[in-house]
N, C-alpha and C positions, 0 to 999 in steps of 0.2 A: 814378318820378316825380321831376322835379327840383323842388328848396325854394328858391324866391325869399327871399333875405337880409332885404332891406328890409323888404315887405309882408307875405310869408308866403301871393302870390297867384300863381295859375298858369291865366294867362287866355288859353293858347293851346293848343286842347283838338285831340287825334288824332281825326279824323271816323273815322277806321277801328274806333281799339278802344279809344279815351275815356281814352285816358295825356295826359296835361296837364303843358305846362311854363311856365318864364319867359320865356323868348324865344322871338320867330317861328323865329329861327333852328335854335334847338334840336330846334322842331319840325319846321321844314322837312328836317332830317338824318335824324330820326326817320319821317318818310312814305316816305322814298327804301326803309324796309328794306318795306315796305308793297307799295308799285311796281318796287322791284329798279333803279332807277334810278341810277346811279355817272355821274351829270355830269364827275367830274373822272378825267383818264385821264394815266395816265404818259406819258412821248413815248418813254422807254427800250422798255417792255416792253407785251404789251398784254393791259393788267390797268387797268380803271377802281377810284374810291371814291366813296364817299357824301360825304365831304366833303374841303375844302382841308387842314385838319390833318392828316388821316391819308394825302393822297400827299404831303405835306411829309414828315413820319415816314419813307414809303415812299422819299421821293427819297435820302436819308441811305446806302440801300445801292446807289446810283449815286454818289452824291459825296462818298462812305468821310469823309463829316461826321460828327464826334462829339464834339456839342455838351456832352454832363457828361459834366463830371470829376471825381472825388473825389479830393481835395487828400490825404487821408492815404497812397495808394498809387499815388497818378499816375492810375489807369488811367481812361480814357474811354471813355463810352456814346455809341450812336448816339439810343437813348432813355431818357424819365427813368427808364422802370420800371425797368429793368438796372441804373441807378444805386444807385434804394433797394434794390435784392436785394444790390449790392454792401454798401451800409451794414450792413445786416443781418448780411452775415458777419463785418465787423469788429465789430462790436456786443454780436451773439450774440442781438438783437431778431430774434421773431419777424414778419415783414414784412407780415399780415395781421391782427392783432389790436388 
């Protein structure tokens, strides 16, 4: 369930299995796992997703993009998570607690 900041209201309900979010959008991502429906398709390889974010993400290992970097060791991620696991190791933070 996603928590609307604002209101604390989640007035766009899954007719399938009654998960309810804030936005149409979120839910409209949410039907596709429902229907199996991946509208957005790579033009590289051919592999669809459910949503634009995630073949953005996916285009990254086409155009060896790698938008974070952590300034303490140089090194760059193609996504955030690989960043915070990096922070982690310099840290010594556990990365899911």
């Amino acid at each position: 369930m996603t928590f609307m900041k604002n209101t604390g209201e989640f007035p766009y309900i899954c007719a399938v299995c009654n998960e309810s979010f804030t936005e149409q959008g979120n839910l409209k991502i949410h039907h596709s796992l429902h229907t199996g429906e991946c509208p957005y398709a790579c033009e590289v390889y051919n592999k669809s997703f459910t949503d634009q974010g995630t073949l953005k993400k996916h285009q990254h290992v086409h155009t060896g993009e790698r938008p974070f970097t952590y300034e303490v060791c140089k090194r760059s991620f193609s996504e955030q998570g690989d960043l915070k696991r990096r922070k982690c190791i310099h840290t010594g933070e556990l990365p899911y607690m």
